[in-house]
C-alpha positions as CSV (number, residue, x, y, z in Angstrom):
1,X,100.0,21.1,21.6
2,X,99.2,21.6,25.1
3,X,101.2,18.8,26.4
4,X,104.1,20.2,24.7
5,X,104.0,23.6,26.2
6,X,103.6,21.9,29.5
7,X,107.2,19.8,28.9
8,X,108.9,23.2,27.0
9,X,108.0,24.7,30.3
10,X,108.9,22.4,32.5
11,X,112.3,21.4,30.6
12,X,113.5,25.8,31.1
13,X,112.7,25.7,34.7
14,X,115.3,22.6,35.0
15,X,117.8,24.6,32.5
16,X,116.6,27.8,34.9
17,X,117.4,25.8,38.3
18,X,120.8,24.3,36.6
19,X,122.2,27.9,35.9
20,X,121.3,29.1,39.4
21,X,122.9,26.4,41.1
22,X,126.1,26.9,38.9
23,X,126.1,30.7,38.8
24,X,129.5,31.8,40.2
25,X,128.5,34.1,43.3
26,X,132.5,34.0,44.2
27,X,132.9,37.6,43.3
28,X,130.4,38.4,45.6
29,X,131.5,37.0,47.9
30,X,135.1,38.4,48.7
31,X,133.1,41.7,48.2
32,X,130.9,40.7,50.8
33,X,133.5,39.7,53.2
34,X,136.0,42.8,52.9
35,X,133.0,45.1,53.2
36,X,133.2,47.6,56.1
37,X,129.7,46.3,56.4
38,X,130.9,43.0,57.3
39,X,130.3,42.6,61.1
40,X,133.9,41.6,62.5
41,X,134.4,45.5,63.9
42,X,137.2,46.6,61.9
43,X,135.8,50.4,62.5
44,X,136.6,50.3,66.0
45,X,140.7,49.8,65.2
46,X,143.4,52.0,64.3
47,X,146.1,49.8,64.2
48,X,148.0,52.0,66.3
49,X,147.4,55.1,64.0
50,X,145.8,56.8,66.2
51,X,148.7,57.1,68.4
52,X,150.5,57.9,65.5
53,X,148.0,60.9,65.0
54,X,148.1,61.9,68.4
55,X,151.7,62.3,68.8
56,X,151.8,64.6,65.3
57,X,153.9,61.9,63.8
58,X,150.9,61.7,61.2
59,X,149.5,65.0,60.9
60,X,148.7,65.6,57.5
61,X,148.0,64.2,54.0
62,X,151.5,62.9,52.9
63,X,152.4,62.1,55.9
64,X,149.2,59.9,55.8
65,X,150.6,58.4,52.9
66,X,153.4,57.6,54.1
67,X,152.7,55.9,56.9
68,X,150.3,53.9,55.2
69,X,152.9,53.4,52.1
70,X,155.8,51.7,54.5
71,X,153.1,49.5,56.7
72,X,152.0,48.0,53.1
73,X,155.5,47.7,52.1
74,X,157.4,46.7,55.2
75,X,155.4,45.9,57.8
76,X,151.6,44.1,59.0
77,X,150.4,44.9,55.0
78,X,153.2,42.7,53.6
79,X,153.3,39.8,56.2
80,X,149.3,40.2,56.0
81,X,149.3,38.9,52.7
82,X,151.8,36.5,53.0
83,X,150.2,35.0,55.9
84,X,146.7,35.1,53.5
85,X,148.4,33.3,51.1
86,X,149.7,30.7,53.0
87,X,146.6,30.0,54.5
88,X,145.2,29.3,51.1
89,X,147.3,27.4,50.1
90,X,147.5,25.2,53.2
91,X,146.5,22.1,54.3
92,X,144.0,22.0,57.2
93,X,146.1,20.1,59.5
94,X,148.8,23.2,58.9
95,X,146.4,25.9,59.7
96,X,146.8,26.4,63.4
97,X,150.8,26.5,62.7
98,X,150.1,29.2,60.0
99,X,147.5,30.9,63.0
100,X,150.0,30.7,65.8
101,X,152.6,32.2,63.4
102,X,150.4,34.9,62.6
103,X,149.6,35.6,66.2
104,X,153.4,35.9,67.0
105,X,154.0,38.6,64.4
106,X,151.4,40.4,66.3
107,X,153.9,42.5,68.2
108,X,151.9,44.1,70.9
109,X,148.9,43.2,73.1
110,X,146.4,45.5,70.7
111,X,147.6,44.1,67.4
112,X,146.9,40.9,68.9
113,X,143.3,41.4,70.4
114,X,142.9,43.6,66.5
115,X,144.2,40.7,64.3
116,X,142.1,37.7,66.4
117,X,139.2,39.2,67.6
118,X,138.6,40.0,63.8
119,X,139.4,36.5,62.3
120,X,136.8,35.1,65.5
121,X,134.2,37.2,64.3
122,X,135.0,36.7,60.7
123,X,135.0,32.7,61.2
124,X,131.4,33.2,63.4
125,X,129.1,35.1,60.5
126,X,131.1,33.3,57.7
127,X,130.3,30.0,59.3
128,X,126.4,31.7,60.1
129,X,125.7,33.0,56.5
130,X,127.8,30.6,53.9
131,X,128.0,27.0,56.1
132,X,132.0,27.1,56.2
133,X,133.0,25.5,59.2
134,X,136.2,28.3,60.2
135,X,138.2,27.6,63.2
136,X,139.1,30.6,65.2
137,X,142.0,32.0,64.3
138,X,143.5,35.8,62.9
139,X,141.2,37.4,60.5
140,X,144.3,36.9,57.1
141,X,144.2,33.1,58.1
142,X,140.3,33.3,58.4
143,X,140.0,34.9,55.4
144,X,142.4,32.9,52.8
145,X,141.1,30.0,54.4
146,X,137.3,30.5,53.8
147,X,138.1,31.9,50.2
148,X,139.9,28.8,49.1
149,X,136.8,26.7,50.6
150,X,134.9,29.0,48.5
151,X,137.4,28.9,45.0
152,X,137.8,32.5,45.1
153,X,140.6,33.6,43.1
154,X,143.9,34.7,45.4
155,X,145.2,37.0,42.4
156,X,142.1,38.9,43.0
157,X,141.6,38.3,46.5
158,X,144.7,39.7,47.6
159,X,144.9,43.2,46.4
160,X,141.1,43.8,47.9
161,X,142.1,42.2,51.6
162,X,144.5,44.8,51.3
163,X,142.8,47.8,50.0
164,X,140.2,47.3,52.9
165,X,143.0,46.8,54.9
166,X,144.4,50.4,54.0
167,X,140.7,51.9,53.4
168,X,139.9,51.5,57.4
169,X,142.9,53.0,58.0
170,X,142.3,55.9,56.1
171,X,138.6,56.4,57.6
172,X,140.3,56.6,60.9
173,X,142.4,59.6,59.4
174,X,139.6,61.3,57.7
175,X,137.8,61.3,61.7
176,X,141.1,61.9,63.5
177,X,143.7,64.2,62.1
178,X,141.1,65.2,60.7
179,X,141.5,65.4,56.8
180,X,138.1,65.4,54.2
181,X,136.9,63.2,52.7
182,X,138.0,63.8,49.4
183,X,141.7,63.9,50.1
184,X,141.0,60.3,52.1
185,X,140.0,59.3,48.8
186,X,143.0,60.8,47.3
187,X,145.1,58.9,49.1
188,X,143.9,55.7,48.8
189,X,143.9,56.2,45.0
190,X,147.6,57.2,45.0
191,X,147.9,53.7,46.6
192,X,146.1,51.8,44.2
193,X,149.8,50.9,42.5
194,X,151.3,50.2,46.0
195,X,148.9,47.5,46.8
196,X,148.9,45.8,43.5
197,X,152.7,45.8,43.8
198,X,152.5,44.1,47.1
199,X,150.5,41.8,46.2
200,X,151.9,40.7,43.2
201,X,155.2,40.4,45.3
202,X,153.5,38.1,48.0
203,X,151.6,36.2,46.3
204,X,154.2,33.3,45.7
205,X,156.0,33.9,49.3
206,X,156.5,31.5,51.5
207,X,156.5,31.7,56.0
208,X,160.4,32.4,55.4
209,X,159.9,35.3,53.5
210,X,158.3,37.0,56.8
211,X,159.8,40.1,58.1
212,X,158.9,43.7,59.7
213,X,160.5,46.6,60.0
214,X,158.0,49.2,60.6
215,X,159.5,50.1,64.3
216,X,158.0,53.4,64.7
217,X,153.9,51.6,63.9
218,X,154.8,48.9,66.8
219,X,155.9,51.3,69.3
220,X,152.9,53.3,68.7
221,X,150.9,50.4,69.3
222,X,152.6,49.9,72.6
223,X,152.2,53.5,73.7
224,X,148.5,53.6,72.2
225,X,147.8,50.9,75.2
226,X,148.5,53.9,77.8
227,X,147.0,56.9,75.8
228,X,144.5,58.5,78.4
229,X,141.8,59.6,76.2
230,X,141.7,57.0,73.0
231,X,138.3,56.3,70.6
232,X,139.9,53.0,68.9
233,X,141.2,49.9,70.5
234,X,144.4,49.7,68.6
């Protein structure tokens, strides 16, 4: 009787050890990496809102919204996702194209240090914490990189990288214009539909399908680089 107890045991601590070692954790893991908590230092960019805020050009609720509304639609949101996409899709000998791309779009010298300095940091505790080797390269190529490494799902992947995306944004607002918390929250539910529309648009879009036209977000960028007194570096 015994000896069979001993082998029933023994025979669920292999079935126990089997599950572990094939419980999906993917979930968790794009949580984990679109966290603010995530170390890559998204807190400390506006991406030229701040600017934007200063200047009285974003002042208030809707016109939070729709600022935030156009970039997702027509500007760094949009070719964000594309770029994500692409990268997921890609072969690692096409990465650095899809990088150098990526840095290129980056139309001033803050969107640039915001978009690479993030992906290095990104690549460096991924790399630390889950043993992906990522090169360094912007934080959408770092990101749809690692999550294809890591068979996370892009449907579901995409709509999150971009609700952080617009969820910094939004804390920056809640600090700066300033507006409570509640209404950030308001916001960012009214564009809940906005995101999933972009990314159901991008998901399928190729490098060619790249375009901006959020003029007013760049030049604030640019001006942001001379603002006297400034808290974010974008």
């Amino acid at each position: 009787m015994w000896k069979r107890l001993l082998t029933l045991k023994a025979a669920l601590m292999v079935l126990v050890e089997r599950i572990a070692m094939t419980t999906d954790f993917s979930e968790h893991k794009m949580m984990a990496w679109l966290s603010p908590a995530y170390p890559i230092g998204s807190y400390s960019f506006s991406h030229g809102l701040e600017q934007a805020i200063e200047s009285k050009i974003v002042s208030d609720k809707e016109s939070l919204f729709d600022w935030l509304s156009q970039i997702l639609a027509f500007g760094s949101g949009r070719n964000d996702a594309i770029f994500l996409a692409n990268a997921y899709r890609s072969s690692k000998e096409n990465l650095l194209y899809i990088a150098e791309l990526a840095e290129a779009f980056s139309g001033t010298k803050e969107r640039h240090l915001e978009t690479v300095q993030q992906g290095v940091a990104f690549a460096k505790v991924t790399s630390s914490v889950y043993g992906i080797a990522i090169p360094p390269v912007p934080l959408p190529i770092a990101v749809g990189y690692a999550s294809r490494i890591e068979n996370i799902d892009l449907k579901k992947l995409l709509p999150l990288y971009l609700h952080a995306f617009i969820a910094n944004l939004i804390s920056v607002a809640v600090r700066f214009i300033p507006i409570g918390q509640t209404d950030g929250q308001i916001i960012l539910c009214r564009l809940f539909g906005n995101i999933e529309d972009i990314s159901k648009q991008t998901i399928d879009l190729n490098l060619d399908d790249l375009g901006n036209s959020c003029f007013l977000n760049d030049i604030g960028s640019m001006r942001h680089e001379i603002m006297k007194t400034r808290i974010y570096r974008s």
